[in-house]
C-alpha positions in Angstrom: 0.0 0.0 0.0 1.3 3.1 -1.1 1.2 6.3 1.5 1.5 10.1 0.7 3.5 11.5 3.7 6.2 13.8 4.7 10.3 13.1 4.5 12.4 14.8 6.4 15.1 16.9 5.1 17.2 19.5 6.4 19.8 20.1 9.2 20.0 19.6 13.2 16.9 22.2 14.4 16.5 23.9 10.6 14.2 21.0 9.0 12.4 20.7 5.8 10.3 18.3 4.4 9.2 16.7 1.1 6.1 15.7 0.0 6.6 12.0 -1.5 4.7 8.8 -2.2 6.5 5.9 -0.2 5.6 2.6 0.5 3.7 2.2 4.0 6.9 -0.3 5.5 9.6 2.5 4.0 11.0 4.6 7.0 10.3 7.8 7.0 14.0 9.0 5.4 13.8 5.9 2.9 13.2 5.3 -0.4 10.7 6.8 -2.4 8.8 6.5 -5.2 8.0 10.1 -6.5 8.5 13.1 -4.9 5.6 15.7 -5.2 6.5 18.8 -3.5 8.3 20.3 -0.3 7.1 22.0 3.4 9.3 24.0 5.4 7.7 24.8 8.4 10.3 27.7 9.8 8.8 30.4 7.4 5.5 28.3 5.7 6.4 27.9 2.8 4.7 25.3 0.7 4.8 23.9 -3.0 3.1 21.0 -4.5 2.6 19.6 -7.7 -1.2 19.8 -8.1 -1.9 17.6 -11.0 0.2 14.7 -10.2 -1.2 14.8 -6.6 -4.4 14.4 -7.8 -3.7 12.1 -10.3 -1.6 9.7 -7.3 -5.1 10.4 -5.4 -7.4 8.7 -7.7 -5.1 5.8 -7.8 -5.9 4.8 -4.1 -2.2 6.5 -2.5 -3.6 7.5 1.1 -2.4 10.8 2.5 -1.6 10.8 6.4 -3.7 13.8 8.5 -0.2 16.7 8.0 -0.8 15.8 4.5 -4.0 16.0 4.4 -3.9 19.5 6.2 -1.4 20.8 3.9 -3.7 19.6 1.0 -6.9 21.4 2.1 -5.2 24.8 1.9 -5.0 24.2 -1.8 -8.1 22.8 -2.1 -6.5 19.5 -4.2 -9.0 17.3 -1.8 -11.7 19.4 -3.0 -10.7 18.8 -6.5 -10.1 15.3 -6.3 -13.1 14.0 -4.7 -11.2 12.4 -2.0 -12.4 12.2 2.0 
């Protein structure tokens, strides 16, 4: 089952993170299959690539709640028809 969560990037105390689709038993720094789009939470900035979101969304990948948070500002859940 595929997952659309956040990996962690960054240094000690300055992190950012990445949007990606991983597999559900991938850690959370591990490998991914396609990266989407990136988070830093230090000054809220936030970038995502709406139509292959949507597109990963209608094949069944399942976003964890941060994601699905970050997704509703955008309104891609809206879009997509997703819950």
């Amino acid at each position: 089952m595929l997952k659309l969560r956040l990996k962690r990037c960054g240094r000690k105390k300055q992190p950012f993170y990445k949007i990606v689709v991983m597999n559900i038993n991938s850690r959370r720094d591990g490998l991914t299959i396609e990266e989407l789009g990136f988070y830093n939470p230090l000054n809220k900035t936030f970038k995502i690539n709406k139509g292959r979101t949507i597109s990963r969304l209608k094949q069944g990948v399942q976003p964890t709640a941060t994601i699905i948070d970050l997704l509703k500002k955008v309104d891609i859940l809206a879009t997509s028809n997703i819950k």
